[in-house]
N, C-alpha and C positions, 0 to 999 in steps of 0.2 A: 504494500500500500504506500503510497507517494506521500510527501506531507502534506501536500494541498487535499488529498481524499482525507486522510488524520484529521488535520485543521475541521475541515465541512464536515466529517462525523461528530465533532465535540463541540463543534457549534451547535447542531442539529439536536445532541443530547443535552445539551446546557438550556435552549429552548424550550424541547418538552419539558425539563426540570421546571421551566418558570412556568409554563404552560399548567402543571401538576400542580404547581404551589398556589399559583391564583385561583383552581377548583378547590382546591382543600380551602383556602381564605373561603371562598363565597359558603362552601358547606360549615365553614366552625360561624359565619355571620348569621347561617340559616338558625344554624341549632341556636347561640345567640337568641335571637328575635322570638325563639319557642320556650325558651329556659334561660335568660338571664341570669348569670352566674358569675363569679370571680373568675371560677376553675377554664372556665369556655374564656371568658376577656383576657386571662394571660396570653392561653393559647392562641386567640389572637393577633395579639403583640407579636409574640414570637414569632408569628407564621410573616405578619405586617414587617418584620424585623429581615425575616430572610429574603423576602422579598426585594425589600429595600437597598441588598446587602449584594443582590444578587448580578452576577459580572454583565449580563444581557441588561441590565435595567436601563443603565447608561445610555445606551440605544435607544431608550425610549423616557427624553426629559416629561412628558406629561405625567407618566405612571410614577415615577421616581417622584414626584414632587409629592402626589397625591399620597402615596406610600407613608413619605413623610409626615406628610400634614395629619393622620389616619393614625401615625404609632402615638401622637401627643394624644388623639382624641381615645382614642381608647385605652390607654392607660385611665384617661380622666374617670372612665367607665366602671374599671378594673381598681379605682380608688375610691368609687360611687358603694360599687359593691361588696366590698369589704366592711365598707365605715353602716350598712345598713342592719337592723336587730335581727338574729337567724328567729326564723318563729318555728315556732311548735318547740321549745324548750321549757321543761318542768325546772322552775324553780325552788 
């Protein structure tokens, strides 16, 4: 294999990676939206994080910025729902 076929396969696989990564983001946003939780908003983060993180994003300044903007916000989420009372605790 030539490096130029090398280079276009791990591009290729570096793509479906982000490809991957933005479906898992939209399913942890879905479960999110059904069951607001801490445990799902870290997840979040993290996923917003590798996204962010990710060598293809570069190639695309609208998603990167939005990325950005998306890991302050849902941290905010993820500090919403920790500071809220767990119910159904016997005192």
């Amino acid at each position: 294999m030539s490096n130029e076929d090398r280079l276009i396969k791990e591009n290729s696989n570096s793509i479906n990676m982000l490809d991957r990564s933005q479906a898992r983001l939209f399913y942890l946003i879905t479960q999110y939206s059904l069951h607001p939780c801490a445990h799902i908003a870290a997840h979040i983060v993290e996923q917003l994080t590798r996204l962010y993180q990710h060598p293809n994003i570069e190639l695309m300044p609208a998603q990167h910025y939005i990325y950005s903007q998306s890991i302050n916000l849902w941290r905010s989420h993820l500090l919403t729902n920790t500071r809220q009372p767990i119910h159904g605790i016997v005192h």
